[in-house]
C-alpha positions as CSV (number, residue, x, y, z in Angstrom):
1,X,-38.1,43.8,-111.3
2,X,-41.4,45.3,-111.1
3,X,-41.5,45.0,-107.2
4,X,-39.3,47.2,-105.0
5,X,-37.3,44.8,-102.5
6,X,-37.0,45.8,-99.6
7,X,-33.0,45.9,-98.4
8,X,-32.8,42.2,-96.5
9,X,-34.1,41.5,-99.6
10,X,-31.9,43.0,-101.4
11,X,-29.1,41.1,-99.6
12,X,-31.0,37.3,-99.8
13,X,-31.4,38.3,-103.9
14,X,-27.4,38.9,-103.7
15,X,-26.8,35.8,-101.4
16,X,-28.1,33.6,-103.7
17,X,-26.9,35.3,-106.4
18,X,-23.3,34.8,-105.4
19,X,-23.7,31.1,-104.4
20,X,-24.1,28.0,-106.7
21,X,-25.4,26.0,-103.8
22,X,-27.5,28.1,-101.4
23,X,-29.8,27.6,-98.3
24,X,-32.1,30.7,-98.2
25,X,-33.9,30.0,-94.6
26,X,-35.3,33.3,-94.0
27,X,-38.6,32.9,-91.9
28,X,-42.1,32.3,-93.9
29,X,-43.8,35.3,-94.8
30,X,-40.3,36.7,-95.6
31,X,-40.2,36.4,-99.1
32,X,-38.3,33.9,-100.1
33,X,-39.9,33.4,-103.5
34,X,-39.6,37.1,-104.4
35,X,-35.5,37.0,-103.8
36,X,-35.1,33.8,-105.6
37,X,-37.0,35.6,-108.7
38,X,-34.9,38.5,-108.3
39,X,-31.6,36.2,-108.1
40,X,-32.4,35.1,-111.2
41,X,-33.3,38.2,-112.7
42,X,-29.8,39.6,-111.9
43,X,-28.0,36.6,-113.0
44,X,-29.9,36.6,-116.2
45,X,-30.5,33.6,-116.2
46,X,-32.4,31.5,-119.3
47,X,-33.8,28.6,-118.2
48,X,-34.9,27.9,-114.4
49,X,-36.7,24.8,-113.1
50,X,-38.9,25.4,-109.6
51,X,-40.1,22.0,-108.0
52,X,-42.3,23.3,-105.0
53,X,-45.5,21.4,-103.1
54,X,-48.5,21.5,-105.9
55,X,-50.5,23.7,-103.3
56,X,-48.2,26.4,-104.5
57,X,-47.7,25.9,-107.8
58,X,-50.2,28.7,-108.8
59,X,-48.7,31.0,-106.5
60,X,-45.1,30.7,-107.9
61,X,-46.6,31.9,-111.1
62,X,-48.4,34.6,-109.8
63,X,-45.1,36.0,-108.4
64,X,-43.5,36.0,-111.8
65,X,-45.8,37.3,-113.4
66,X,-46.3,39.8,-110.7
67,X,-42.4,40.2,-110.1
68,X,-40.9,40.3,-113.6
69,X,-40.0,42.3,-116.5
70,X,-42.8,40.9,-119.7
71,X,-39.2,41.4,-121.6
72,X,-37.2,38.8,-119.7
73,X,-36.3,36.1,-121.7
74,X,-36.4,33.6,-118.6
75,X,-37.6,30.7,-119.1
76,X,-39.6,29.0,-116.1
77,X,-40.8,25.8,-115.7
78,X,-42.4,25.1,-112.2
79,X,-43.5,21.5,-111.3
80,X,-44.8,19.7,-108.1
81,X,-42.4,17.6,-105.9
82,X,-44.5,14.3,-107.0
83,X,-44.7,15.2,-110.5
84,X,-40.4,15.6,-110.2
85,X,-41.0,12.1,-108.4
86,X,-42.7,10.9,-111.4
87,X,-41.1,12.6,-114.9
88,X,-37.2,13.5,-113.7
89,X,-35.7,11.4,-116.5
90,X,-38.2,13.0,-118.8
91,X,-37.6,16.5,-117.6
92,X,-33.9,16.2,-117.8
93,X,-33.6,14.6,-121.1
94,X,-36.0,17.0,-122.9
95,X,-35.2,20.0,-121.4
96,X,-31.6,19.8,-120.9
97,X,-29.5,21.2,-118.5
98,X,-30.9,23.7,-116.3
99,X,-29.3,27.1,-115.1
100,X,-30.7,27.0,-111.9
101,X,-33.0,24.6,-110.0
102,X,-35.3,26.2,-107.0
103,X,-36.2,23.7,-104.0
104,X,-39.3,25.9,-103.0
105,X,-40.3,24.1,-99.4
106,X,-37.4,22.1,-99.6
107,X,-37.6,20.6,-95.8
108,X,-39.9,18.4,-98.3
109,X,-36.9,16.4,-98.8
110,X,-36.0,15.5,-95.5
111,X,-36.5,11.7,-96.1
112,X,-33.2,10.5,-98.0
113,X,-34.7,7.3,-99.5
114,X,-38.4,9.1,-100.4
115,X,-39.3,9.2,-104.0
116,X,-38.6,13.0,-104.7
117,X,-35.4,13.1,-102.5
118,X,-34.2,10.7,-104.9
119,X,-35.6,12.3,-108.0
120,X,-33.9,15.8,-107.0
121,X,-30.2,14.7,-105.7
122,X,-29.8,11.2,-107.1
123,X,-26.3,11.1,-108.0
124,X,-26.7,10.5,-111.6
125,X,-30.0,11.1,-112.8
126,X,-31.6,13.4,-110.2
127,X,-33.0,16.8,-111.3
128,X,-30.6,18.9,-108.9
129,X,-27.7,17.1,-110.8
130,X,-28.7,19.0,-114.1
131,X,-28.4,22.6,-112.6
132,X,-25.4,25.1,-112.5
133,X,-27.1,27.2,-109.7
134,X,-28.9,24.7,-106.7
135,X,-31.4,26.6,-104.5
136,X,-33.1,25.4,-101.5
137,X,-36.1,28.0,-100.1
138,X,-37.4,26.7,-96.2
139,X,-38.4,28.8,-93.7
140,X,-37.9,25.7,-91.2
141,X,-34.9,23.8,-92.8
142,X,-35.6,21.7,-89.5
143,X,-39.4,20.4,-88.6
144,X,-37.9,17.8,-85.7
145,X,-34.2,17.2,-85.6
146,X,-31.2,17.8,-87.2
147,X,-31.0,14.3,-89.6
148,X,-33.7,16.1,-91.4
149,X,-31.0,18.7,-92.6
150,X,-29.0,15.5,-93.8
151,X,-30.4,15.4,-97.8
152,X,-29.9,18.9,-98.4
153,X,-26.6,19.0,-97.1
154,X,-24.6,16.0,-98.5
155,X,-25.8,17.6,-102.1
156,X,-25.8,21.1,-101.7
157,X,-23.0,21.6,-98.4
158,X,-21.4,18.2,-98.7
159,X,-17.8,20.0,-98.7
160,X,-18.6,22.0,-95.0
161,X,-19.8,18.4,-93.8
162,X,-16.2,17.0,-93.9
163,X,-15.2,14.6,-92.6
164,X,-18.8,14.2,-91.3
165,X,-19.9,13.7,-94.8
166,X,-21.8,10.1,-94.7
167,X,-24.7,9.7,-93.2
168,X,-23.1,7.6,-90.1
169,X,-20.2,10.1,-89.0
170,X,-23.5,13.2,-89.6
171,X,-25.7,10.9,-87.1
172,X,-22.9,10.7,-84.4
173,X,-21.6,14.0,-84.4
174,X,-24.7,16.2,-84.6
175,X,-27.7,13.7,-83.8
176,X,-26.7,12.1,-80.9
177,X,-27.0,8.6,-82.6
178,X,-26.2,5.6,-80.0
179,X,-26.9,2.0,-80.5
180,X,-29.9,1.3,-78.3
181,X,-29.7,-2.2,-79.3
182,X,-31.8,-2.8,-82.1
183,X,-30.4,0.3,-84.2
184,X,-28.2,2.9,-84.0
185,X,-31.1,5.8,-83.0
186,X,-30.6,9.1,-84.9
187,X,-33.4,11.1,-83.2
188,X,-31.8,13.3,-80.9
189,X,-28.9,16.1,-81.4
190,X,-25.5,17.3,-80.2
191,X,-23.4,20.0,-81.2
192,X,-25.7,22.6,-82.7
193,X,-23.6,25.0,-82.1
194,X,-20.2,23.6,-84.0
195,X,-22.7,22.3,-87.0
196,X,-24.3,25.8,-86.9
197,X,-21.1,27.3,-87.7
198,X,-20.3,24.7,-90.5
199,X,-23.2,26.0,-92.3
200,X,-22.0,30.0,-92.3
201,X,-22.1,30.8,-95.7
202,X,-23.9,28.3,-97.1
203,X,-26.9,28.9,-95.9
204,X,-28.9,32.7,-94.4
205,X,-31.4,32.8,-91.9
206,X,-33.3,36.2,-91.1
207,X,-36.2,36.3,-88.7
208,X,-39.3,38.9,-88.7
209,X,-37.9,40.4,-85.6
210,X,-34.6,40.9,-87.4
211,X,-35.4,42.7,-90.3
212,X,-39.4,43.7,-89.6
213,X,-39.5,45.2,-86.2
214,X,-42.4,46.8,-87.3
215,X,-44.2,43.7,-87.4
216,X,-46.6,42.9,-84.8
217,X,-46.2,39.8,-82.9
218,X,-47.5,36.4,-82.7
219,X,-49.3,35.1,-79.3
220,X,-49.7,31.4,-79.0
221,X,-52.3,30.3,-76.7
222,X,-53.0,26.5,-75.5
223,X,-57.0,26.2,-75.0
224,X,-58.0,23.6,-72.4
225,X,-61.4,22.2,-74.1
226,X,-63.9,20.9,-71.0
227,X,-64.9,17.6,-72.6
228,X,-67.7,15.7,-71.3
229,X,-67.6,11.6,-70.0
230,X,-70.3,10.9,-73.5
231,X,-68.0,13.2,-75.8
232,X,-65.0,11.3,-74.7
233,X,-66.7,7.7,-74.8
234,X,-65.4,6.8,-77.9
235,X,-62.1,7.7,-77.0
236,X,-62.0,5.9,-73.7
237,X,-63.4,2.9,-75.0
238,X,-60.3,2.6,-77.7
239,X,-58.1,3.2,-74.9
240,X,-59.4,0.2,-73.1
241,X,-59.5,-2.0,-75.9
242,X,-56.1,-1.1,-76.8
243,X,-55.0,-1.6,-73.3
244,X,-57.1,-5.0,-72.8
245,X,-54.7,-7.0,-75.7
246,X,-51.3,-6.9,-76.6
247,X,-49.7,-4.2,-78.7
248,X,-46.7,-5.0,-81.4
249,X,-44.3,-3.0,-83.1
250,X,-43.3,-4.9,-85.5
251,X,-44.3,-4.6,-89.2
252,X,-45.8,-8.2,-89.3
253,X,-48.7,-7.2,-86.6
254,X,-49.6,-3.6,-88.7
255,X,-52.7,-3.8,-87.5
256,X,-51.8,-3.9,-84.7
257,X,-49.0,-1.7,-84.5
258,X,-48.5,1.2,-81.5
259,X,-48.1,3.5,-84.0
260,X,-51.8,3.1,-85.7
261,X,-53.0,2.7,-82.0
262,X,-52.1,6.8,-81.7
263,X,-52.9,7.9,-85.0
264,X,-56.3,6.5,-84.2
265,X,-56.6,7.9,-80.2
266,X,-55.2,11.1,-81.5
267,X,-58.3,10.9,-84.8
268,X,-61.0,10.5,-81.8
269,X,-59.7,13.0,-79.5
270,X,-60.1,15.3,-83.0
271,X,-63.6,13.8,-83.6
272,X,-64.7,14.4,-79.7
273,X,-63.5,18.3,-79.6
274,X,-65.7,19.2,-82.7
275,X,-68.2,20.4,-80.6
276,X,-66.4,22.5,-77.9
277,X,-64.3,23.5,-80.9
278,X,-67.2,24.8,-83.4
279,X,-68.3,26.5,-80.0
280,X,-65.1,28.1,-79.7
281,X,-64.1,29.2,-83.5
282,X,-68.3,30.8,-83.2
283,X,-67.3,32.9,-80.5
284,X,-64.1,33.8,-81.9
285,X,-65.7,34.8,-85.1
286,X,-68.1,37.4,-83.5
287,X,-65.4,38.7,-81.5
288,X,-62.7,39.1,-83.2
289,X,-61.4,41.5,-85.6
290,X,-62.1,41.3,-88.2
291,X,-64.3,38.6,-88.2
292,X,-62.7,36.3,-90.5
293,X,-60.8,33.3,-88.5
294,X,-58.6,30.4,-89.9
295,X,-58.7,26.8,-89.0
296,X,-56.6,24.0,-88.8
297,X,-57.2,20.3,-88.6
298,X,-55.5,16.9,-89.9
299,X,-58.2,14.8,-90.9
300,X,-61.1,15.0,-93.5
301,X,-63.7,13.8,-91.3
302,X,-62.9,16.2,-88.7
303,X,-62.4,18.8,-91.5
304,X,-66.4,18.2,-92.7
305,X,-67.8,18.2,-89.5
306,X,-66.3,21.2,-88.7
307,X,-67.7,22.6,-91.8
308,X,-70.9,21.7,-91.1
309,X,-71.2,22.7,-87.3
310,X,-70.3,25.8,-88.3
311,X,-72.1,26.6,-91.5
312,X,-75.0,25.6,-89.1
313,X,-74.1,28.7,-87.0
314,X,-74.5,30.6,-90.2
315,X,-70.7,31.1,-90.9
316,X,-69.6,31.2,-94.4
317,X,-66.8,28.5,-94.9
318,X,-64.3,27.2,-97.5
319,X,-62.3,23.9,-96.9
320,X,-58.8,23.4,-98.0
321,X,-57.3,19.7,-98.2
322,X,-55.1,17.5,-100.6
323,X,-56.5,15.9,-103.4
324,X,-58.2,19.3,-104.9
325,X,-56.5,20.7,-107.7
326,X,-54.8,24.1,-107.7
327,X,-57.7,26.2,-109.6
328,X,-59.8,24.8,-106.3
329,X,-57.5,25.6,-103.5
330,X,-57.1,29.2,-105.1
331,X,-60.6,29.3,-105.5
332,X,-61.1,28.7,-101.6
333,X,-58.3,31.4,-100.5
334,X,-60.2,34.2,-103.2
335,X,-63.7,33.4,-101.8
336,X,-62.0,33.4,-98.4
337,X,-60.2,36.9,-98.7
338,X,-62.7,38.9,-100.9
339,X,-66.0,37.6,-99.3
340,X,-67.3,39.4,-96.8
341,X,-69.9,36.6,-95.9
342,X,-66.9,33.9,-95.8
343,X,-66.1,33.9,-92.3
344,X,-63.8,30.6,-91.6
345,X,-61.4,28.9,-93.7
346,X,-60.3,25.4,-92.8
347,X,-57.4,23.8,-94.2
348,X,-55.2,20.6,-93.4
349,X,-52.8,21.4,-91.7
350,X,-50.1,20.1,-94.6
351,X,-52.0,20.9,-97.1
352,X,-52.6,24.7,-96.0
353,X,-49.8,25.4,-93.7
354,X,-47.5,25.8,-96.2
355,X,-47.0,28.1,-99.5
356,X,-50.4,30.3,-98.9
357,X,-50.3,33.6,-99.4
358,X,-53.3,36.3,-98.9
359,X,-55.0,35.2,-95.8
360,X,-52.7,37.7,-93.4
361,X,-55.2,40.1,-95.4
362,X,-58.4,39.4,-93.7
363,X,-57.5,37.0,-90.9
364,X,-55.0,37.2,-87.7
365,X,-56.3,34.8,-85.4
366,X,-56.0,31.1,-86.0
367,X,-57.6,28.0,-84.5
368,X,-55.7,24.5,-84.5
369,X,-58.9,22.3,-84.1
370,X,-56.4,19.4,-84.4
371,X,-52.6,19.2,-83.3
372,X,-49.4,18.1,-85.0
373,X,-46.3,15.8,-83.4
374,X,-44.4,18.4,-85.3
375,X,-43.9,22.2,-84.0
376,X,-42.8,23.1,-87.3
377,X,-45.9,22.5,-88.8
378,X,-47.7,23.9,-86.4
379,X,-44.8,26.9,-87.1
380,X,-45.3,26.9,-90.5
381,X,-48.9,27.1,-90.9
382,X,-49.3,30.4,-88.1
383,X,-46.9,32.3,-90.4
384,X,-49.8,31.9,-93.5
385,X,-51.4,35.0,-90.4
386,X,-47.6,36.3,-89.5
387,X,-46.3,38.0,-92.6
388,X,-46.0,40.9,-94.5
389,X,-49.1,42.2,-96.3
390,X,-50.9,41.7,-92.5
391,X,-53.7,43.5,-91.1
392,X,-50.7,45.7,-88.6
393,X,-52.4,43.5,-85.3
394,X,-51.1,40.6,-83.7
395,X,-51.5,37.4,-84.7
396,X,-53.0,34.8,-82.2
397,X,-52.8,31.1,-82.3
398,X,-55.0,29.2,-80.2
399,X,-54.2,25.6,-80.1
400,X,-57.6,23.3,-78.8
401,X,-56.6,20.5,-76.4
402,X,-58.2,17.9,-74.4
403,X,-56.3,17.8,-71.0
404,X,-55.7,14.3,-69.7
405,X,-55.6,12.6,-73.5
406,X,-52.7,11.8,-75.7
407,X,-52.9,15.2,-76.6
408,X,-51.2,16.2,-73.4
409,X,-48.1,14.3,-74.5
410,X,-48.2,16.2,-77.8
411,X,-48.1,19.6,-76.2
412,X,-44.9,18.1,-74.0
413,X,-43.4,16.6,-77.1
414,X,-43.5,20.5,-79.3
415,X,-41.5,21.8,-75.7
416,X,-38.4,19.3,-76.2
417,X,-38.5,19.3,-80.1
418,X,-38.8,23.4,-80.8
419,X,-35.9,23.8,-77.9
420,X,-33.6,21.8,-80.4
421,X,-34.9,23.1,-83.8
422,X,-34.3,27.1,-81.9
423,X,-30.8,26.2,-80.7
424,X,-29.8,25.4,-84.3
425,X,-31.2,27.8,-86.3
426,X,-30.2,30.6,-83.9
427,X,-26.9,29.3,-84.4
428,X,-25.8,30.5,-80.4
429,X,-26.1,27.3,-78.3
430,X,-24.2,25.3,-76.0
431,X,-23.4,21.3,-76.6
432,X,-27.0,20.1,-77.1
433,X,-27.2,16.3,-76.6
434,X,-29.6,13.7,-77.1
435,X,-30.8,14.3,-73.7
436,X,-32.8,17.3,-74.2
437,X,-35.2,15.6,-76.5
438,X,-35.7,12.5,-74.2
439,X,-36.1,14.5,-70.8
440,X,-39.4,15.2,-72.1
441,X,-40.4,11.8,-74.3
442,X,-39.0,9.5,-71.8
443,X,-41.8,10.6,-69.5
444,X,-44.1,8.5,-71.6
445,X,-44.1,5.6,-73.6
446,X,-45.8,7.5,-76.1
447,X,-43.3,10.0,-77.1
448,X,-40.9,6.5,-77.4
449,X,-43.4,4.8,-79.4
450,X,-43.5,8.2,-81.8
451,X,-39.8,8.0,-82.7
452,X,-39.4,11.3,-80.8
């Protein structure tokens, strides 16, 4: 290995070294991708499939090249999780077995009946299927609740599951489930602790205050935004015609549906901060240090007006968002970290929150212009700031709300979820039942509606 490790390391390289089926949960900015190359490297391993997000495609290869001996004899092939979606019967039958398969970002298969899921742990044809050595990298293995966990454990842990092992005996035991009389609901949780234990030695978990003391801290800040009667009109006036006709759930009535009623409250809220939020991420820039800030929002519009509000303050700014290809996104994080007249970044949230690396080097404060239902994105995309190769500062994260909008319910929602998501990952709780989810949903109709 070209790279030193550094001894936790050393001890995730010889975890999943020892394992044929391996969880490596280790917080991001940990370096997951480095022990997984150095796992191989000691195994000597020949040929190795990676299937990560496409947004990181370009760094996986830097890291090898970066990481490894120009004399291995590896052979790497590293693809996105819709191109495995796409060409797994292809893959398999002209590359052969694989040695080892790498799940790079693997909470991406949290949806058992999705596409990829199938196209990785399929029981006959799926990718994961073809490799001796099974590797899932994910610094939150859990973005909401534990039936997330489900897809990676039945393959990978299905033997420490027993006799929990289908999907319905899972659901009981450790998510709550209960027939509420359409279905038997599977959002809550119960027994963290027992299913925490299941999971010793199968999977390792190591957080930046285990094994980097050194590093600086995070400090997450909520930021009420003052918003004016005529920057909330358009958001008042959807309320009212929402609340002026009748609402359906089911599929039939789509357009109709409670869940596009949010999605498009929560869209307007994002569209009516832009100003307050420009305003804010201005003053940030000129005084902070140094005077380079990230941004985070979910939808394009919001994205380019952002952009534009800004680059009217005379800010340099690059945009990051699906649908570029990798040489662009790279592109945007150089310009980002070498130019001195780049000043903001803005990503989508999914898009940018994971699998970036290099903006801890200029940046340590970031702005969420736009929030998520789910605290591990919100998680995952502060640790692009909080990880090694940082500035030595803390990070700050200043999440933009509108007090009194849907918003609100958001922020009440990432209170309940992350108390569930911490239980279980420390692995040191008491019995955690559905309850602790709902005390905080059931307070609204919205967190219902959102299937939290």
């Amino acid at each position: 290995m070209k790279k030193a490790l550094r001894p936790f390391q050393q001890a995730g390289r010889d975890f999943l070294a020892a394992n044929y089926h391996a969880l490596l949960a280790d917080e991001p900015g940990l370096g997951k991708t480095l022990q997984a190359i150095a796992a191989v490297e000691k195994l000597r391993l020949k040929k190795v499939l990676v299937v990560c997000p496409a947004s990181v495609r370009l760094g996986w290869n830097q890291e090898i090249e970066e990481s490894v001996d120009s004399r291995t004899a590896t052979d790497w092939t590293i693809i996105s999780y819709n191109e495995a979606a796409g060409a797994a019967k292809r893959l398999t039958e002209y590359a052969g077995p694989w040695d080892a398969i790498i799940l790079d970002e693997a909470h991406f298969l949290k949806t058992p009946d999705s596409q990829r899921t199938r196209a990785i742990f399929k029981n006959d044809t799926g990718l994961a299927r073809r490799a001796k050595y099974k590797w899932a990298l994910t610094g939150t293995p859990v973005l909401n609740r534990p039936r997330e966990l489900y897809p990676i454990l039945k393959t990978l842990a299905g033997d420490k599951l027993k006799p929990y092992d289908n999907f319905t005996a899972y659901a009981y035991r450790y998510c709550g489930a209960y027939w509420d009389g359409m279905a038997i609901n599977t959002r809550g949780a119960s027994r963290l602790d027992e299913l925490a234990a299941r999971l010793n030695g199968f999977w390792l978990r190591r957080t930046k205050v285990d094994v980097l003391p050194e590093l600086p801290r995070r400090i997450l800040s909520r930021i009420p935004l003052l918003l004016s009667a005529s920057d909330l009109a358009p958001v008042t006036a959807a309320e009212l015609g929402i609340a002026n006709r009748e609402s359906y759930l089911s599929l039939a009535q789509e357009g109709y549906a409670q869940l596009g009623d949010l999605a498009t409250l929560l869209r307007l809220t994002g569209e009516a901060k832009v100003g307050k939020s420009v305003d804010f991420i201005d003053d940030l820039v000129e005084t902070t240090f140094p005077n380079k800030v990230v941004v985070f929002a979910r939808h394009r519009n919001v994205i380019a007006k952002l952009a534009e509000g800004l680059g009217g303050f005379g800010h340099g700014v690059v945009t990051y968002v699906g649908g570029m290809n990798d040489r662009e996104k790279q592109a945007a994080v150089d310009r980002f970290v070498t130019d001195p007249t780049c000043t903001v970044f803005i990503g989508n949230i999914q898009a940018a929150g994971t699998g970036i690396n290099g903006l801890q080097k200029v940046a340590r404060d970031a702005v969420f212009a736009e929030l998520s239902w789910v605290p591990g994105e919100i998680g995952q995309a502060i640790d692009r700031l909080h990880r090694m190769g940082g500035l030595g500062l803390p990070v700050n994260a200043y999440l933009l709300h509108a007090p009194g909008t849907l918003e609100s319910a958001v922020l009440g929602v990432h209170d309940g979820k992350q108390a569930v998501i911490d239980r279980l990952l420390d692995g040191a709780s008491p019995l955690v039942d559905a309850s602790l989810v709902g005390s905080v949903a059931d307070k609204s109709y919205l967190g219902e509606i959102m299937g939290i």
